[in-house]
C-alpha positions in Angstrom: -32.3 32.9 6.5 -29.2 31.3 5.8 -27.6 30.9 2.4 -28.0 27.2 1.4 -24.9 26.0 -0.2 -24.5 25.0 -3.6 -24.4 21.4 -4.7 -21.3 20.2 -5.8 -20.1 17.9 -8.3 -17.3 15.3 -8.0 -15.5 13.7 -10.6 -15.1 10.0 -10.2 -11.8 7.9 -11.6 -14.3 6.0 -14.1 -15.2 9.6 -15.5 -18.6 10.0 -14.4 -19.8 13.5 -11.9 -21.8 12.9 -9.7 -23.0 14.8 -6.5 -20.9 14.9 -3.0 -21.7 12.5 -0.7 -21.2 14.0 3.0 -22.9 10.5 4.7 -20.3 8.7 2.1 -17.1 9.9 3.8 -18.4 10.1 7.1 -19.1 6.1 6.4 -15.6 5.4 4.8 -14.2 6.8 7.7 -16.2 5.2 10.1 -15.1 1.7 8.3 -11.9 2.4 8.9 -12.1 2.7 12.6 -12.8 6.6 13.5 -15.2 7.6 16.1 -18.4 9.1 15.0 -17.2 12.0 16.1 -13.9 12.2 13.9 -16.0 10.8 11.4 -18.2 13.8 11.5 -15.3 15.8 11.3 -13.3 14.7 8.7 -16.5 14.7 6.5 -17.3 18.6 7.4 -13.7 19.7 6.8 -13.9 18.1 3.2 -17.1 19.6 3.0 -15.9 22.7 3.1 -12.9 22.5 1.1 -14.2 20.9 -2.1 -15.8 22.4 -5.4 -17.5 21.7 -8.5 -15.0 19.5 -11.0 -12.7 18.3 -7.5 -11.6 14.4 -8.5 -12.2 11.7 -5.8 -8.5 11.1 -6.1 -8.1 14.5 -4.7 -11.1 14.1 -2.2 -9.1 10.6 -1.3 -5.9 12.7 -0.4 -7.9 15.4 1.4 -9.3 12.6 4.0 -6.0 11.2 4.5 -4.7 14.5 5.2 -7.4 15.2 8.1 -7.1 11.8 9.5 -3.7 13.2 10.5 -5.1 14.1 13.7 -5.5 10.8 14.5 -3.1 9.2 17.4 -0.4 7.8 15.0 -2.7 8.1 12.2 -4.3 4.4 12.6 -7.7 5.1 10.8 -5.7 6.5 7.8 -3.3 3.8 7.5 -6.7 1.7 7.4 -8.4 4.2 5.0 -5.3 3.0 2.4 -6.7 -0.7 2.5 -7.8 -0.4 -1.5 -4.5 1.5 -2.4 -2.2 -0.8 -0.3 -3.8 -4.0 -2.3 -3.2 -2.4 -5.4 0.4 -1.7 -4.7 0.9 -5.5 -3.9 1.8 -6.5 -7.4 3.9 -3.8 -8.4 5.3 -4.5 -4.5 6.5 -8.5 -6.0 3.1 -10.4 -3.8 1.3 -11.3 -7.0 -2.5 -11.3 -5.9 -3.3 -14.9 -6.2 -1.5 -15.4 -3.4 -3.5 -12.7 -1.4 -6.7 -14.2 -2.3 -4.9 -17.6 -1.3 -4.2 -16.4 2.2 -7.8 -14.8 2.5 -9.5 -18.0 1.5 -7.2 -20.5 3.8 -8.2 -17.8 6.9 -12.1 -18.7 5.8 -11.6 -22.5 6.4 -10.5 -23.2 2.1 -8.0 -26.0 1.8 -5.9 -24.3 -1.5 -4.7 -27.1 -3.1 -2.6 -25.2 -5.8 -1.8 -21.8 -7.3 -1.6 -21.1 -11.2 -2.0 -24.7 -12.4 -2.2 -25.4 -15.1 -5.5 -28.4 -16.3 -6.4 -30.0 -19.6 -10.0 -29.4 -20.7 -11.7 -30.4 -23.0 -10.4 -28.2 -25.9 -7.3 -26.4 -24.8 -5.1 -26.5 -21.4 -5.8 -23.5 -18.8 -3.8 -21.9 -16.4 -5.9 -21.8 -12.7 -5.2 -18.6 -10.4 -6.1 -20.6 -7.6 -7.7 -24.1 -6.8 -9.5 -24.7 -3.2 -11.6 -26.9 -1.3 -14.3 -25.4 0.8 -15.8 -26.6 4.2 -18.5 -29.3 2.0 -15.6 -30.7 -0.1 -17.1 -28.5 -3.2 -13.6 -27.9 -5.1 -13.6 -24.5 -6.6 -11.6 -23.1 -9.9 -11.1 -19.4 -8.7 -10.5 -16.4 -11.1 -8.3 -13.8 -9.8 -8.3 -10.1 -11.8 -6.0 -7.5 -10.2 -6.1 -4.0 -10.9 -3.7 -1.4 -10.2 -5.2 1.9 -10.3 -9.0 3.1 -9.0 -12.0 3.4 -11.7 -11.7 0.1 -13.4 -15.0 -2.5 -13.2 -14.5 -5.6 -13.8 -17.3 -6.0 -16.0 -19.4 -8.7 -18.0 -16.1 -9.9 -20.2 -14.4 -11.6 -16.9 -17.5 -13.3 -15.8 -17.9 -14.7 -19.3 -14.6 -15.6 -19.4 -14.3 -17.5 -16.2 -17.4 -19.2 -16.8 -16.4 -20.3 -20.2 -13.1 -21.4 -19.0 -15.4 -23.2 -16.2 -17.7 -25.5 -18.9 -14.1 -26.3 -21.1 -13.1 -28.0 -17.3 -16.6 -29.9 -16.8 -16.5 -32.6 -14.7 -13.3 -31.5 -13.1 -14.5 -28.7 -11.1 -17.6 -28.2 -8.8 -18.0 -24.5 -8.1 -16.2 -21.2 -10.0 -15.7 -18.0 -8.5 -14.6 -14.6 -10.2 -12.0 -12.6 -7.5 -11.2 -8.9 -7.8 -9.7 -5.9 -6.0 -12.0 -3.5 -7.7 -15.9 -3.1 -7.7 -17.6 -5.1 -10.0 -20.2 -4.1 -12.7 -24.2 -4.7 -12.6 -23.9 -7.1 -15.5 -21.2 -9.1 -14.4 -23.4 -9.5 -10.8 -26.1 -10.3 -12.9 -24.8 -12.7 -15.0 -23.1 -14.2 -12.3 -26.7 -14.8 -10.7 -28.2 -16.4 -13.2 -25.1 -19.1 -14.3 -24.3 -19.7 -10.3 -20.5 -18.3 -10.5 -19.4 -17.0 -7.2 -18.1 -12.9 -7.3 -16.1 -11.6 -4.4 -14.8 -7.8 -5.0 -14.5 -4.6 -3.4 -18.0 -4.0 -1.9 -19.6 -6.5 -2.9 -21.4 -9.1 -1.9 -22.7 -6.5 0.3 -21.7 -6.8 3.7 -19.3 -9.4 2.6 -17.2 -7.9 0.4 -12.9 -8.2 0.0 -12.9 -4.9 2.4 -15.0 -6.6 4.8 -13.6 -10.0 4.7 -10.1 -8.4 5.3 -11.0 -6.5 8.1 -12.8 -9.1 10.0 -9.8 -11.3 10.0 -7.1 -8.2 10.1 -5.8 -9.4 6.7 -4.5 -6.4 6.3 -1.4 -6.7 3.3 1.6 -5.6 4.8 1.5 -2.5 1.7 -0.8 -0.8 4.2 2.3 0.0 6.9 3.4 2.2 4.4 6.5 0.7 3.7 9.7 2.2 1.5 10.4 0.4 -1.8 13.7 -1.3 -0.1 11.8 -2.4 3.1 9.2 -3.9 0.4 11.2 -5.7 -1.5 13.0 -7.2 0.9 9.7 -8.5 2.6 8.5 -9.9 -0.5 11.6 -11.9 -1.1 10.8 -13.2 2.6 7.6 -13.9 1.6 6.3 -12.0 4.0 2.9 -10.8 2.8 0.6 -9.5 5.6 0.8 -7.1 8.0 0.2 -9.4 10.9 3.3 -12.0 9.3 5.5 -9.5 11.1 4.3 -10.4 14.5 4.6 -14.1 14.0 8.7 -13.3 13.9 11.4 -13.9 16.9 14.3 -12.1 17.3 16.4 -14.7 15.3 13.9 -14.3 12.0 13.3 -10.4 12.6 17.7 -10.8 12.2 17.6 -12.2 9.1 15.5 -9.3 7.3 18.2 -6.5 5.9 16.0 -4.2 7.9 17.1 -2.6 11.3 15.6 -4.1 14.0 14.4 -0.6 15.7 12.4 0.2 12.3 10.9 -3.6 12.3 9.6 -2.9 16.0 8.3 0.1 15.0 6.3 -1.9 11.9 5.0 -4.1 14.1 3.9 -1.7 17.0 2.2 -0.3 14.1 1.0 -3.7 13.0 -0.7 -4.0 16.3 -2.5 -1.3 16.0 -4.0 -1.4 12.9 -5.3 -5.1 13.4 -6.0 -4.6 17.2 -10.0 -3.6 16.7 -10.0 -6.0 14.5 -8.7 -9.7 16.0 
């Protein structure tokens, strides 16, 4: 009879161990475009490689890695979606404006970014203002995190919501946006007081990740992009992946980028938001 292997133990970025998931990558994977079949395989090759105490930063890396053998490594570079949104702030594309973008694809009329409204006790500064598809005009929270392992927890929802009942009468809906997962409580809370939640996973099946894909929103972070080339895209305001193909010649010109490395980035481009749009 064969040996059964020993359960393993990873350690996640909030600190917690937990046991290895083998259906889990094989799923991440599969979200990000790869064939059951290279799916299967990535998941068995990590399987093999990992051991008691391995971080899932470190499992994260290993994936990448074995995507590799992808044709012009498209699943990986749509593995990277969380990582690529957290290096949009650092990148100059403050994440307001993301969640802007995403709403306006979904049919919101923004009205305004980082306003700033009187209420009843002291003045607030609004992330974003929007008007769905029933005229319901929304006050929307954004919290942007830059590194894995952070919730945002019970403290934002209370916050927003607070912020929410100072602004009665001047707002119809709220709704608390973030690049990370969100805690139980806060999902709770927000259940019970009607505040709106859209983060990583969650709500389930309609989460940022899934929302982003649907519409290939992918930020233009994911091409994997040198400091230089981002910086100068930022100043051109060019956020998303899929901005790049709305350029001519004459607009492509004006980037201090060569034009044989922008057609490359949006070949690339393409690719990535092809299955997608």
């Amino acid at each position: 009879m064969a040996k059964m292997r020993r359960r393993c133990y990873i350690l996640k970025s909030d600190g917690r161990s937990v046991p290895f998931n083998f259906g889990k990558v094989k799923a991440t994977c599969i979200r990000a475009g790869a064939s059951n079949k290279l799916a299967t395989h990535v998941a068995k090759k990590i399987s093999e490689k990992i051991y008691s105490g391995i971080s899932t930063r470190q499992i994260y890396k290993m994936v990448l890695e074995a995507l590799k053998i992808d044709n012009q490594n498209i699943v990986g570079h749509r593995y990277r979606l969380k990582e690529s949104i957290m290096q949009m702030g650092p990148a100059g594309f403050p994440f307001e404006n993301y969640v802007s973008t995403i709403l306006a694809a979904y049919g919101f009329d923004v009205k305004s970014r980082r306003s700033k409204i009187q209420g009843t006790c002291v003045t607030h500064e609004i992330d974003v203002i929007a008007i769905n598809g029933n005229a319901d005009k929304y006050m929307i929270e954004c919290k942007f995190h830059n590194s894995s392992g952070i919730y945002t927890g019970i403290k934002e929802a209370l916050y927003t919501h607070a912020r929410f009942l100072d602004l009665k009468g001047q707002f119809d809906k709220e709704m608390l946006v973030c690049n990370t997962k969100v805690s139980v409580d806060a999902i709770t809370y927000g259940k019970c007081i009607g505040q709106e939640i859209l983060s990583w996973r969650y709500p389930e099946g309609k989460g940022l990740e899934k929302i982003i894909e649907n519409k290939g929103l992918y930020p233009i972070t994911i091409l994997g992009l040198s400091k230089k080339e981002l910086q100068n895209l930022s100043e051109n305001n060019i956020m998303l992946a899929k901005h790049l193909l709305d350029l001519d010649f004459d607009q492509l010109s004006k980037l201090k980028i060569p034009i044989h490395r922008l057609r490359v980035l949006q070949h690339l481009a393409k690719q990535i938001i092809g299955q997608t749009v």
